[in-house]
PQR file of N, CA, C, O and H, with PARSE charges and radii, in Angstrom:
ATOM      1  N   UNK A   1       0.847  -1.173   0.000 -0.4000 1.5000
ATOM      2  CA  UNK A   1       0.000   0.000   0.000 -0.0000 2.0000
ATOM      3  C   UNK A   1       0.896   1.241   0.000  0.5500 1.7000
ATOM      4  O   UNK A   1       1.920   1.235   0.684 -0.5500 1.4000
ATOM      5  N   UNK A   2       0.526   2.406  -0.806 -0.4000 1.5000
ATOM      6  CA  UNK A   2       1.180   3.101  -0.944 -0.0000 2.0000
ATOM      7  C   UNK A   2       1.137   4.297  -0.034  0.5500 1.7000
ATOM      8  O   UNK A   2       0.095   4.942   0.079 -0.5500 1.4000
ATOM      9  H   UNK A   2      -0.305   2.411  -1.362  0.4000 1.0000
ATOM     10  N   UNK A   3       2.737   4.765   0.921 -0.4000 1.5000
ATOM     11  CA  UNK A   3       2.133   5.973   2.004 -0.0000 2.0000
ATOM     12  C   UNK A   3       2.862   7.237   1.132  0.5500 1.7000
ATOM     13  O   UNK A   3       3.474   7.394   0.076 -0.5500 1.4000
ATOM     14  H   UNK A   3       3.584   4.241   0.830  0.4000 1.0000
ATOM     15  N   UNK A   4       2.388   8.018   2.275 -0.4000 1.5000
ATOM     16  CA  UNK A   4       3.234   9.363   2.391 -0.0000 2.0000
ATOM     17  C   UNK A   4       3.976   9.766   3.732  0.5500 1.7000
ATOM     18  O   UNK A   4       3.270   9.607   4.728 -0.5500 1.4000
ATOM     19  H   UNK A   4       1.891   7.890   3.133  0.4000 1.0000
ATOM     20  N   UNK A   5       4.970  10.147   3.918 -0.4000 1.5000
ATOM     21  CA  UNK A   5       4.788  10.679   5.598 -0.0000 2.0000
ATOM     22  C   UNK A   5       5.534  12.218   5.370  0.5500 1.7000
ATOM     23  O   UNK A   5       6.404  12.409   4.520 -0.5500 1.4000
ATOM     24  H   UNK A   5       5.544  10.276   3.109  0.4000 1.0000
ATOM     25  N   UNK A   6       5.072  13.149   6.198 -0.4000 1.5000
ATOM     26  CA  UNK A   6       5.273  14.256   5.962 -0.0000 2.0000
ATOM     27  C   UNK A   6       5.631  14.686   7.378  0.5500 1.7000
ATOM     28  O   UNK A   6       4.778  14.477   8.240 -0.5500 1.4000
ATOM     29  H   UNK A   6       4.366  12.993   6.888  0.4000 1.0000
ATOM     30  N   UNK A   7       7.190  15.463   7.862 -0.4000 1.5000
ATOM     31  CA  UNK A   7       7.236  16.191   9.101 -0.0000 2.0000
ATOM     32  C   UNK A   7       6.739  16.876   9.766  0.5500 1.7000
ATOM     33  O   UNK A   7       7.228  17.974   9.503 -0.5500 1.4000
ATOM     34  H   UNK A   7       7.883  15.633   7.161  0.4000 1.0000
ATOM     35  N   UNK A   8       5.992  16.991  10.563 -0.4000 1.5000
ATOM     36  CA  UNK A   8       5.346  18.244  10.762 -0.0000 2.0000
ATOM     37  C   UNK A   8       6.171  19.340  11.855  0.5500 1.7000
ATOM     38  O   UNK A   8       6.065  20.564  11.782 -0.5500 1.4000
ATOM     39  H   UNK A   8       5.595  16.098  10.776  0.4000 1.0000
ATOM     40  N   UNK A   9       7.009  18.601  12.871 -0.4000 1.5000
ATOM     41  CA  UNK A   9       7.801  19.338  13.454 -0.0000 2.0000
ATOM     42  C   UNK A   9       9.037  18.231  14.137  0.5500 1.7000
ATOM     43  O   UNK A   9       8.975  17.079  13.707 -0.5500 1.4000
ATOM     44  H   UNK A   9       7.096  17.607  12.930  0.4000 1.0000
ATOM     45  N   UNK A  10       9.900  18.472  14.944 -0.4000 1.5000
ATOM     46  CA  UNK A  10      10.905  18.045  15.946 -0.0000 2.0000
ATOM     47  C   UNK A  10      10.207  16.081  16.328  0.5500 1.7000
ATOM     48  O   UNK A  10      10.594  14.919  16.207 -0.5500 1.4000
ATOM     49  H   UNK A  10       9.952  19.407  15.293  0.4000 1.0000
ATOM     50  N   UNK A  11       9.036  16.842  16.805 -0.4000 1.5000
ATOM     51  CA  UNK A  11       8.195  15.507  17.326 -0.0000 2.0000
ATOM     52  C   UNK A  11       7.389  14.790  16.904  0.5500 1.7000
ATOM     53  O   UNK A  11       7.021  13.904  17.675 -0.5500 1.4000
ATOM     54  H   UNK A  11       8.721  17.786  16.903  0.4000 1.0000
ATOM     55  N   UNK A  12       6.678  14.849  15.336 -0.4000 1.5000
ATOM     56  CA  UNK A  12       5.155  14.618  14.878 -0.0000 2.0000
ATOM     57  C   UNK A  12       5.636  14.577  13.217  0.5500 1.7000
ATOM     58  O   UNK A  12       6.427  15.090  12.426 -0.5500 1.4000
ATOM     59  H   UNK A  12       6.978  15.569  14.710  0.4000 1.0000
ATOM     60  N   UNK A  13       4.338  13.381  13.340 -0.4000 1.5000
ATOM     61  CA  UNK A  13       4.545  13.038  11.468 -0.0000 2.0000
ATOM     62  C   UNK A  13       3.595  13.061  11.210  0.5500 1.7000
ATOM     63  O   UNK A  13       2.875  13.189  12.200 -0.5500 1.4000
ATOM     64  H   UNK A  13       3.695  12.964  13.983  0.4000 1.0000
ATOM     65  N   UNK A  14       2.797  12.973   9.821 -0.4000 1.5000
ATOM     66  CA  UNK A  14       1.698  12.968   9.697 -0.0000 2.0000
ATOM     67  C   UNK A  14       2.121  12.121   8.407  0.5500 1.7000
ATOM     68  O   UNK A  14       3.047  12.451   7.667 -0.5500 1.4000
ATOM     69  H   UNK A  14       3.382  12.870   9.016  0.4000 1.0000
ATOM     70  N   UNK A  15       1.084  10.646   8.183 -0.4000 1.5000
ATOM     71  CA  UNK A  15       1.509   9.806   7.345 -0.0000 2.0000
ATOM     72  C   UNK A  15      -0.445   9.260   6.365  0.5500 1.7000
ATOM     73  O   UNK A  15      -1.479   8.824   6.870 -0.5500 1.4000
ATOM     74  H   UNK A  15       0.332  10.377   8.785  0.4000 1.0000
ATOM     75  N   UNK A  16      -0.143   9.545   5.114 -0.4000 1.5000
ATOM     76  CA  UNK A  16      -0.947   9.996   4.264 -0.0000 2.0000
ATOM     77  C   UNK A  16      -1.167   8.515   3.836  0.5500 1.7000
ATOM     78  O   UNK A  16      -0.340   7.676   4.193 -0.5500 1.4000
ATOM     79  H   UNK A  16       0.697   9.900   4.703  0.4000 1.0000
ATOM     80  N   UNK A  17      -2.283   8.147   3.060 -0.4000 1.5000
ATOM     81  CA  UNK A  17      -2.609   6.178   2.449 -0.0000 2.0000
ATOM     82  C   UNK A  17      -3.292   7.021   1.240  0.5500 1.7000
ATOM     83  O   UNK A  17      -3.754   8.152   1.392 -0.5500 1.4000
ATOM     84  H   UNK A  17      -2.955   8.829   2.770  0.4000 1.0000
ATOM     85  N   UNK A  18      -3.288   6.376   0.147 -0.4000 1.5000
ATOM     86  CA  UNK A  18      -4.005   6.444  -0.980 -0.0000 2.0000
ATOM     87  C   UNK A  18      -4.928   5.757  -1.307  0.5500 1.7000
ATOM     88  O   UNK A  18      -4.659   4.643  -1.755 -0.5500 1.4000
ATOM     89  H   UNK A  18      -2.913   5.458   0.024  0.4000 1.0000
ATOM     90  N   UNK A  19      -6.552   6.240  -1.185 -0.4000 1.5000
ATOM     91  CA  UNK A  19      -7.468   5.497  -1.321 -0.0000 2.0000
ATOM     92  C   UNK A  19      -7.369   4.064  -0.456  0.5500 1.7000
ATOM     93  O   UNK A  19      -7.836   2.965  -0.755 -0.5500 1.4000
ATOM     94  H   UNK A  19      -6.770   7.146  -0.822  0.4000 1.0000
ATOM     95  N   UNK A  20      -6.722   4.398   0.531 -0.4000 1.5000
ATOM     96  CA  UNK A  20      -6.869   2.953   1.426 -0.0000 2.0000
ATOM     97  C   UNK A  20      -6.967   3.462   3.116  0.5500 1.7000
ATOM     98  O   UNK A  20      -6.552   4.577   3.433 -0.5500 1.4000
ATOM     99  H   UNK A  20      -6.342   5.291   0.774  0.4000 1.0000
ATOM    100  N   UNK A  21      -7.485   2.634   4.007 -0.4000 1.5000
ATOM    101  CA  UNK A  21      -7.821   3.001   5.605 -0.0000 2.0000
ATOM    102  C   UNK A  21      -7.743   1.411   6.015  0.5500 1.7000
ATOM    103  O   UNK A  21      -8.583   0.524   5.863 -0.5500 1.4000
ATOM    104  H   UNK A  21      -7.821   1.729   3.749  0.4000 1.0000
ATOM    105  N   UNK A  22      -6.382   1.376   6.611 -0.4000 1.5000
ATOM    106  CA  UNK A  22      -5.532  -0.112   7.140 -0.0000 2.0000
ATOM    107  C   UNK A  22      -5.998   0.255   8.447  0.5500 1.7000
ATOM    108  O   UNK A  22      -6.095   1.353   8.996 -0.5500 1.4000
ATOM    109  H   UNK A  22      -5.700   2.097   6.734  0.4000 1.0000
ATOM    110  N   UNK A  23      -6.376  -1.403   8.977 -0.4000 1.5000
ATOM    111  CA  UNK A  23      -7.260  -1.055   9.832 -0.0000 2.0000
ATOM    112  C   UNK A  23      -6.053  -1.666  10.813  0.5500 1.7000
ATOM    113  O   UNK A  23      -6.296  -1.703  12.019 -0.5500 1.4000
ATOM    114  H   UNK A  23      -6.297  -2.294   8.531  0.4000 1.0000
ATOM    115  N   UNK A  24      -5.249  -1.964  10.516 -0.4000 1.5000
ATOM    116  CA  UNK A  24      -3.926  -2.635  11.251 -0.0000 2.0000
ATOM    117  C   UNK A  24      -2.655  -2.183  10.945  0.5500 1.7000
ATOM    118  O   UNK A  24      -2.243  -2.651   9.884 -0.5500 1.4000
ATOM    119  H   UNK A  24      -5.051  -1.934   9.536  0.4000 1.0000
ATOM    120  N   UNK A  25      -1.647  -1.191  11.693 -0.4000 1.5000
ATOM    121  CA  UNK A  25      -0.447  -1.120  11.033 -0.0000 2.0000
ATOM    122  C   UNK A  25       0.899  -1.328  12.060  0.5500 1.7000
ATOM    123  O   UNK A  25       0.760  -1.890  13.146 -0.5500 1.4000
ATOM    124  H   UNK A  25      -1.983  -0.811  12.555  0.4000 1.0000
ATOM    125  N   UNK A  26       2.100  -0.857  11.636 -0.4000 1.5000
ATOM    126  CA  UNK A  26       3.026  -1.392  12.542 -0.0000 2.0000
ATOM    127  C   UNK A  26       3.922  -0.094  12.083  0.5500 1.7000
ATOM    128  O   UNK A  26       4.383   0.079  10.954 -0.5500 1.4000
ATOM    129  H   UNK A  26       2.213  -0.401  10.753  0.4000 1.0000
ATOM    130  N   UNK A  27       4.042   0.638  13.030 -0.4000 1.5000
ATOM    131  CA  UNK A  27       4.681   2.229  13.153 -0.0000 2.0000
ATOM    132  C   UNK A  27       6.128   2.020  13.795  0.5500 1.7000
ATOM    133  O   UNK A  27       6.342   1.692  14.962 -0.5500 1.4000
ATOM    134  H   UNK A  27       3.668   0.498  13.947  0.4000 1.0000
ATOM    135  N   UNK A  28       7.106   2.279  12.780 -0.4000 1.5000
ATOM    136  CA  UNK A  28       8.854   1.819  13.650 -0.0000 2.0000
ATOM    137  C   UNK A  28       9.370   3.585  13.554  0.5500 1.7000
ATOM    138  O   UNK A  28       8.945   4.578  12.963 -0.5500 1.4000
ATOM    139  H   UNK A  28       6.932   2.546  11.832  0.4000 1.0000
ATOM    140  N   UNK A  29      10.418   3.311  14.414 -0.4000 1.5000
ATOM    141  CA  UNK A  29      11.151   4.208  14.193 -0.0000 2.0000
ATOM    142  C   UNK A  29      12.651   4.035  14.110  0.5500 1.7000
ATOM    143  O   UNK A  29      13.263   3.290  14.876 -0.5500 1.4000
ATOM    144  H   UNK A  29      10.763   2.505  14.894  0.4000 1.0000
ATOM    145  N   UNK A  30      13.303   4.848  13.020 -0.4000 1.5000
ATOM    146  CA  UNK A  30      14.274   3.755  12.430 -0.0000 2.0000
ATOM    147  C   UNK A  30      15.965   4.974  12.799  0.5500 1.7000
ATOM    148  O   UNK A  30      15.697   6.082  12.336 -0.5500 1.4000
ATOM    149  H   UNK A  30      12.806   5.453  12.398  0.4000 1.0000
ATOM    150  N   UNK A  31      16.917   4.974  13.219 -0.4000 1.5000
ATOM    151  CA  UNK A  31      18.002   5.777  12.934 -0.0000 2.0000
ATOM    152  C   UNK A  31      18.436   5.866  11.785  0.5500 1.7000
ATOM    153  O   UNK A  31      17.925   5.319  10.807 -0.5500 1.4000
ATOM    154  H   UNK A  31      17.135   4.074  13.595  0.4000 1.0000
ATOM    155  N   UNK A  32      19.891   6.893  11.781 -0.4000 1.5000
ATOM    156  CA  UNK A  32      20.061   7.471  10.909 -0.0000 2.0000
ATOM    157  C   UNK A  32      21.079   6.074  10.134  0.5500 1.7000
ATOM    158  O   UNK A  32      21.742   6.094   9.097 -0.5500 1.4000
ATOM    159  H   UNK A  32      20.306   7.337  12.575  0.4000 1.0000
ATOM    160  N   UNK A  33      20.937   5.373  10.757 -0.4000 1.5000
ATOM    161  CA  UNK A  33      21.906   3.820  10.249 -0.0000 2.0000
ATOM    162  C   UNK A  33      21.174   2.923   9.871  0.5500 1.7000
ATOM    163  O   UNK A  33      21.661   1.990   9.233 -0.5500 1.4000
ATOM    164  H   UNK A  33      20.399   5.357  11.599  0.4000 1.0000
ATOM    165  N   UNK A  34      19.550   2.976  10.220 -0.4000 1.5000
ATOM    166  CA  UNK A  34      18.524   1.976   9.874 -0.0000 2.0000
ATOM    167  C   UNK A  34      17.956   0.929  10.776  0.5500 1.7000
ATOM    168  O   UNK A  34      17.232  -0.025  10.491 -0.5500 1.4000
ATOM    169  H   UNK A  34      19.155   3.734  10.738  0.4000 1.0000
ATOM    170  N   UNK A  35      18.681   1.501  12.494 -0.4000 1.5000
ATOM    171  CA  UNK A  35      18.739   0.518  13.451 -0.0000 2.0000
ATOM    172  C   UNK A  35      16.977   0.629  13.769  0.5500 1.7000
ATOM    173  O   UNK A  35      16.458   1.471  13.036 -0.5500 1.4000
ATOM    174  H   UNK A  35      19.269   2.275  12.726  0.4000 1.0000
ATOM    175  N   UNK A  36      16.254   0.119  14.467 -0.4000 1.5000
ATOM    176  CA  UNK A  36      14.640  -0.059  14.988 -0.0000 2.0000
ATOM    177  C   UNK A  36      15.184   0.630  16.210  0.5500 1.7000
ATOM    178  O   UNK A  36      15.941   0.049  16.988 -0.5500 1.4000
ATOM    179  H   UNK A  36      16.675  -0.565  15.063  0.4000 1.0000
ATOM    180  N   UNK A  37      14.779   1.914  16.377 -0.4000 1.5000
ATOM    181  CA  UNK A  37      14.437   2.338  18.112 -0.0000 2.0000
ATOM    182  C   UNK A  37      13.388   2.436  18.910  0.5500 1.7000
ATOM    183  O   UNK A  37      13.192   2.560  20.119 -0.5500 1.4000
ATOM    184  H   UNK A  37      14.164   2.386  15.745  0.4000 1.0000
ATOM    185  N   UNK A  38      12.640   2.332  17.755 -0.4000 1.5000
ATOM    186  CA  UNK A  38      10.961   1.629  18.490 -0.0000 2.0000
ATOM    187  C   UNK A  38      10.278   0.984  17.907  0.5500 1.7000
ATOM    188  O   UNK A  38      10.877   0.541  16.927 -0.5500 1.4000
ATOM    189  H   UNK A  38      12.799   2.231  16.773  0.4000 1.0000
ATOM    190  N   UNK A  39       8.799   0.498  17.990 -0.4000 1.5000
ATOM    191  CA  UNK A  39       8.388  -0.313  17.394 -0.0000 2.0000
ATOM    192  C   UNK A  39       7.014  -0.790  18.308  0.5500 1.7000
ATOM    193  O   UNK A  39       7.104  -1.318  19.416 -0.5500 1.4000
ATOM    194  H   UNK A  39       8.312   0.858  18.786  0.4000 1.0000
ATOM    195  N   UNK A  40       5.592  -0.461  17.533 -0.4000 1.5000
ATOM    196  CA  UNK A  40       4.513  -0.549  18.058 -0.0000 2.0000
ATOM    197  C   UNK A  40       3.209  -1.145  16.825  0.5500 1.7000
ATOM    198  O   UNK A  40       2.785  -0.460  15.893 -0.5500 1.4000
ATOM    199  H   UNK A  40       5.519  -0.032  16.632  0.4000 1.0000
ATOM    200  N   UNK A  41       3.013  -1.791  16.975 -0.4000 1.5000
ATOM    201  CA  UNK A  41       1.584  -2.492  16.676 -0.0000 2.0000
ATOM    202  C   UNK A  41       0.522  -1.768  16.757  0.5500 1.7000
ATOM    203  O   UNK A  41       0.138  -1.440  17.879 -0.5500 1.4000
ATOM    204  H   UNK A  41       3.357  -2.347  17.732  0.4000 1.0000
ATOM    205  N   UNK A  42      -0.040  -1.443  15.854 -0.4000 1.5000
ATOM    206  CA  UNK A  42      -1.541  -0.482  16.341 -0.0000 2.0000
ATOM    207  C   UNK A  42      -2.624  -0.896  15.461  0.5500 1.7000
ATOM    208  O   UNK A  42      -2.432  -1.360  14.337 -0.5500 1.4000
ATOM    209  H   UNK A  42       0.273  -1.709  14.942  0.4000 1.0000
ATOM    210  N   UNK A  43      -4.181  -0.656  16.186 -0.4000 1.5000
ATOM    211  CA  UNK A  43      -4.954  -1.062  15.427 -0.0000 2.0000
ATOM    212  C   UNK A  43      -5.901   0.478  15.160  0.5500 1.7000
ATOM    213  O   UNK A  43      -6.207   1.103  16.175 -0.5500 1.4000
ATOM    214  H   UNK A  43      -4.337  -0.280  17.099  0.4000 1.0000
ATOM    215  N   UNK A  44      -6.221   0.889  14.148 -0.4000 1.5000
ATOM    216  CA  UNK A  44      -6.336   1.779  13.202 -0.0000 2.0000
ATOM    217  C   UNK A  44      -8.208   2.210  13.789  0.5500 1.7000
ATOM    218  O   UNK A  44      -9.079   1.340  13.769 -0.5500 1.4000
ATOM    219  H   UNK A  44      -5.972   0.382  13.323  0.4000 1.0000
ATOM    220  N   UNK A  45      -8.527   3.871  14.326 -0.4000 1.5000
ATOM    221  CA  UNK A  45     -10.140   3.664  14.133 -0.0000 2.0000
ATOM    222  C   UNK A  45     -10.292   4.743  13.477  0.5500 1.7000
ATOM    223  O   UNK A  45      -9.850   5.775  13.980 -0.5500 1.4000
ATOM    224  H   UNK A  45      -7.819   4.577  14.343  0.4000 1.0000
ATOM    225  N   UNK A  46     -10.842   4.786  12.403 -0.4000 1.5000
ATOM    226  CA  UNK A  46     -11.233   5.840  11.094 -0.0000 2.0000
ATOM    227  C   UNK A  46     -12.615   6.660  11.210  0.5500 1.7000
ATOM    228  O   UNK A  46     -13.715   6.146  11.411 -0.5500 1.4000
ATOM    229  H   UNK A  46     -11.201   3.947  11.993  0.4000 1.0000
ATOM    230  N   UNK A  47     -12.329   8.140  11.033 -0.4000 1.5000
ATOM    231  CA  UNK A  47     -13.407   8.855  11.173 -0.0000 2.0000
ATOM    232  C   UNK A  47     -13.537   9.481  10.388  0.5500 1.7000
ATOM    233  O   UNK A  47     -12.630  10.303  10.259 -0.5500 1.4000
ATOM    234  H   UNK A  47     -11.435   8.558  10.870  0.4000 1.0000
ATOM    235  N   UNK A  48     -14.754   9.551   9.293 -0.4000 1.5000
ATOM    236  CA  UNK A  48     -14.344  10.452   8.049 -0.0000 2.0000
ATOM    237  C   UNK A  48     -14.873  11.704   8.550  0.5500 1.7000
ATOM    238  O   UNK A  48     -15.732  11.940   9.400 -0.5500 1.4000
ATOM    239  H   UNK A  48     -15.491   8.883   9.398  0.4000 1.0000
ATOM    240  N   UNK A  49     -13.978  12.636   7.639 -0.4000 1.5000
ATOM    241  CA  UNK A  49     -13.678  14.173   8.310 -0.0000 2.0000
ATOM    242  C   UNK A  49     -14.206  14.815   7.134  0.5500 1.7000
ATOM    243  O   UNK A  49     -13.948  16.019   7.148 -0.5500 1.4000
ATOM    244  H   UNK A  49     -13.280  12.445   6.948  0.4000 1.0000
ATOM    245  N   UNK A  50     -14.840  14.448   6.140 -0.4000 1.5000
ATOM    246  CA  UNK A  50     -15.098  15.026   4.912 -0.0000 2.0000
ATOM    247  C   UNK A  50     -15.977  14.058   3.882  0.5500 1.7000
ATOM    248  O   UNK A  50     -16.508  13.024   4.290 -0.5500 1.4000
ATOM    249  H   UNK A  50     -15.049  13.470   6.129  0.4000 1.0000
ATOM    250  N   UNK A  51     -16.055  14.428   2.748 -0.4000 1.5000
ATOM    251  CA  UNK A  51     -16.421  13.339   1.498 -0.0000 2.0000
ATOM    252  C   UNK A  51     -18.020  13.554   2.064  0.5500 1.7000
ATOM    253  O   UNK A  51     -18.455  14.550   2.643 -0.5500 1.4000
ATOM    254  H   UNK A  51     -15.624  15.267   2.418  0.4000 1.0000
ATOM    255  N   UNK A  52     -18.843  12.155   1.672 -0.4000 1.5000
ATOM    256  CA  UNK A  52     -20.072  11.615   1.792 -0.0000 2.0000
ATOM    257  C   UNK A  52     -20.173  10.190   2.163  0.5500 1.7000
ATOM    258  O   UNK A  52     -19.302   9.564   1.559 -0.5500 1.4000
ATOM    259  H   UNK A  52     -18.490  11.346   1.202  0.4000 1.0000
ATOM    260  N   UNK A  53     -20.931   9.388   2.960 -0.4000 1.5000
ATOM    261  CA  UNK A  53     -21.040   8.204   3.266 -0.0000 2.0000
ATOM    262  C   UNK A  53     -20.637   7.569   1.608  0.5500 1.7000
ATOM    263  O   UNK A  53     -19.916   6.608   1.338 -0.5500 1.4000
ATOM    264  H   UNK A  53     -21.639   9.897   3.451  0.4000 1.0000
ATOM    265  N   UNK A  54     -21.117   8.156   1.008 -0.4000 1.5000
ATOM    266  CA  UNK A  54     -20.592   7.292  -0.728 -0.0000 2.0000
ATOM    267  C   UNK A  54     -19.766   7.152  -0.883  0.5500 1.7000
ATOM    268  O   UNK A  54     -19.471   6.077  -1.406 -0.5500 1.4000
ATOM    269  H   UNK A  54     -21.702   8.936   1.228  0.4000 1.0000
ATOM    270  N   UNK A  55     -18.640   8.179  -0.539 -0.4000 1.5000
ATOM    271  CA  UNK A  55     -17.320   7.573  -1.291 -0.0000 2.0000
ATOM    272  C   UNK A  55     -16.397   7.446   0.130  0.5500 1.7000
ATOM    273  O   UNK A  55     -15.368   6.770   0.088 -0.5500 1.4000
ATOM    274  H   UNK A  55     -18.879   9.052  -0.114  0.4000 1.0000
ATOM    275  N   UNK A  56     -16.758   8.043   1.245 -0.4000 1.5000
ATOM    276  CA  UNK A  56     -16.112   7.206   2.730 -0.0000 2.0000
ATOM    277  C   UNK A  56     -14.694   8.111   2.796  0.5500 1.7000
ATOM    278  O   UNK A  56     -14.013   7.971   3.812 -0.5500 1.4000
ATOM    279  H   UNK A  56     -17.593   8.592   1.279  0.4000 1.0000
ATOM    280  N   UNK A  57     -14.217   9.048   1.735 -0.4000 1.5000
ATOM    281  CA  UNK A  57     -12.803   9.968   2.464 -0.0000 2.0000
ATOM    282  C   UNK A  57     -13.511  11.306   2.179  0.5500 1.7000
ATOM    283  O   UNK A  57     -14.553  11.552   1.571 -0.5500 1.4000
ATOM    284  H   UNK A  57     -14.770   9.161   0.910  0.4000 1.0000
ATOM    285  N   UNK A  58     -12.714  12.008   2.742 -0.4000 1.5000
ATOM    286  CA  UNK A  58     -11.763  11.882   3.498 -0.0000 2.0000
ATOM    287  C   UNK A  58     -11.757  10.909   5.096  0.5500 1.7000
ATOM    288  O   UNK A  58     -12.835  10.612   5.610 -0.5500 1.4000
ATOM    289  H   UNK A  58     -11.868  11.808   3.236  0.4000 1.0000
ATOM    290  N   UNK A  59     -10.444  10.500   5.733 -0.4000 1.5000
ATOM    291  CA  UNK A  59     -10.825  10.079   6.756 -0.0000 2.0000
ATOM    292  C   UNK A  59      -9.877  10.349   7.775  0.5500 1.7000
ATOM    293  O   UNK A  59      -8.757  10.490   7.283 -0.5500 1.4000
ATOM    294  H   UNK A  59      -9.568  10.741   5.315  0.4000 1.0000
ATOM    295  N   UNK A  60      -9.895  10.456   8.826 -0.4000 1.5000
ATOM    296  CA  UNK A  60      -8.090  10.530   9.837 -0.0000 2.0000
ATOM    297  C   UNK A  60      -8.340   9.329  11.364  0.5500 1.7000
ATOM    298  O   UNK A  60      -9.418   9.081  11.905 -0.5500 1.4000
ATOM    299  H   UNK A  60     -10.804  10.342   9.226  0.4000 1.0000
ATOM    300  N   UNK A  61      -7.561   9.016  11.576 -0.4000 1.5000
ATOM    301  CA  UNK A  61      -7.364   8.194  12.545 -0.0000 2.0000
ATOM    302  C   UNK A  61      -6.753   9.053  13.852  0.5500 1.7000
ATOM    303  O   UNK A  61      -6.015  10.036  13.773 -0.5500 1.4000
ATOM    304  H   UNK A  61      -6.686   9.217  11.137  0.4000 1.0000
ATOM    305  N   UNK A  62      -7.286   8.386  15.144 -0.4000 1.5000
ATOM    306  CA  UNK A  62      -6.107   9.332  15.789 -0.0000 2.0000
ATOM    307  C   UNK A  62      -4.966   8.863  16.338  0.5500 1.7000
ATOM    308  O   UNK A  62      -4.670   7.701  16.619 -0.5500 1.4000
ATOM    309  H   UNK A  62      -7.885   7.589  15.209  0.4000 1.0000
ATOM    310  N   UNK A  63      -4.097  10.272  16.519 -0.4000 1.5000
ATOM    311  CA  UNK A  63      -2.574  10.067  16.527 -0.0000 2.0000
ATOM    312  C   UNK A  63      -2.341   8.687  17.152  0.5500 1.7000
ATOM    313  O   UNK A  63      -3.140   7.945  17.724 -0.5500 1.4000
ATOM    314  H   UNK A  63      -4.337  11.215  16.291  0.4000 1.0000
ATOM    315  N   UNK A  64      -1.370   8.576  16.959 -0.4000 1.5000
ATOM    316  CA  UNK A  64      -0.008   7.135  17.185 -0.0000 2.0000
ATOM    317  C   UNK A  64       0.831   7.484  17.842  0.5500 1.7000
ATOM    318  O   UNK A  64       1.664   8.116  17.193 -0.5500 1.4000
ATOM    319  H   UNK A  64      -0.721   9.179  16.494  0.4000 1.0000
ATOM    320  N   UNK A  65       1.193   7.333  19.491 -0.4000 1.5000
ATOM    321  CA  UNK A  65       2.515   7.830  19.787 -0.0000 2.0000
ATOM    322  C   UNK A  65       3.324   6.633  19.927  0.5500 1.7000
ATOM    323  O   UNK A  65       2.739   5.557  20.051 -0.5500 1.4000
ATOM    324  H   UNK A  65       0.516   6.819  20.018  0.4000 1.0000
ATOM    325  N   UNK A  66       4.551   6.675  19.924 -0.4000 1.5000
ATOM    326  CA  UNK A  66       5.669   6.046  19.667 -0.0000 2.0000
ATOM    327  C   UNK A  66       6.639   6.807  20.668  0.5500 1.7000
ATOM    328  O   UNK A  66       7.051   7.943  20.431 -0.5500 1.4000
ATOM    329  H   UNK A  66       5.026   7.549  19.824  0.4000 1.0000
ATOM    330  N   UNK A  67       7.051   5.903  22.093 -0.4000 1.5000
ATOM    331  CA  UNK A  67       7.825   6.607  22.777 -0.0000 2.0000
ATOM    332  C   UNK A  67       9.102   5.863  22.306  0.5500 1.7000
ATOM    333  O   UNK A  67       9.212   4.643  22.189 -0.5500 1.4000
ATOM    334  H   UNK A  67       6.717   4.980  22.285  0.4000 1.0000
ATOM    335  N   UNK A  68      10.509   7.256  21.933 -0.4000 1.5000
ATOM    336  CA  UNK A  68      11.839   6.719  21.588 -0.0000 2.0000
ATOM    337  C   UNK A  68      12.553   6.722  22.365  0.5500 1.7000
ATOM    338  O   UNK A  68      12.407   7.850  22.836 -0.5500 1.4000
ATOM    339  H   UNK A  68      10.420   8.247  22.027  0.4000 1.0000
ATOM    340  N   UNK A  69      13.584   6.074  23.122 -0.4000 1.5000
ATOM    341  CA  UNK A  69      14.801   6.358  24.346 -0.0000 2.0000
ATOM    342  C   UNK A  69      15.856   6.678  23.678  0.5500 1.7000
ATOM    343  O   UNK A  69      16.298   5.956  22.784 -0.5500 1.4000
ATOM    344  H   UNK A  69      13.703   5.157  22.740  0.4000 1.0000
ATOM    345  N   UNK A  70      16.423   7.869  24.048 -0.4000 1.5000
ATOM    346  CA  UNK A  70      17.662   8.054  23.638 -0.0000 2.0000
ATOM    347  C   UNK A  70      18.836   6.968  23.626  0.5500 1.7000
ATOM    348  O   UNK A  70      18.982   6.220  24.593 -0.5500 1.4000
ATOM    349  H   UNK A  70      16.064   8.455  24.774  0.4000 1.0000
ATOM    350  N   UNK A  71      19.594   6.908  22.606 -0.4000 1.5000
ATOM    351  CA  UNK A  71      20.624   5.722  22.799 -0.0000 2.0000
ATOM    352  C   UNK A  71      21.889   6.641  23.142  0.5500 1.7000
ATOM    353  O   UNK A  71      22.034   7.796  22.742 -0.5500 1.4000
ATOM    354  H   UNK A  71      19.475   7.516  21.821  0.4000 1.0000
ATOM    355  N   UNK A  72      22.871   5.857  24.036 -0.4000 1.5000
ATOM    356  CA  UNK A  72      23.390   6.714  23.933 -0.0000 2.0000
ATOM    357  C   UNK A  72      24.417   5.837  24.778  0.5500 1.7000
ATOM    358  O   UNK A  72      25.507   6.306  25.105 -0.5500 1.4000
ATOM    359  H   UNK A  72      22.754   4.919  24.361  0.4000 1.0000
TER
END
């Protein structure tokens, strides 16, 4: 499935699906080497924020946090 993810600041992403609402995903967070510094399982609840019951988008889920520990 195809994403987007877009920065929004220091702390926050905002990650975009095309014509799709996964009702299951798995959110990592990866260093600048590719190592996993976190890693969470989530199950997805969709609220459309726009569109018409017909075509079902727009939609947003809410946020995902992902706590990271500094390595160090």
């Amino acid at each position: 499935m195809p994403y987007f993810a877009s920065q929004v600041n220091d702390r926050s992403w905002v990650i975009s699906t095309v014509m799709a609402s996964p009702t299951r995903v798995t959110v990592r967070a990866r260093s600048a080497v590719g190592r996993v510094l976190a890693e969470r399982d989530v199950t997805l609840q969709w609220i459309r924020v726009g569109g018409s019951q017909q075509c079902g988008v727009p939609s947003e889920a809410e946020p995902v946090e992902l706590n990271i520990r500094p390595t160090g």
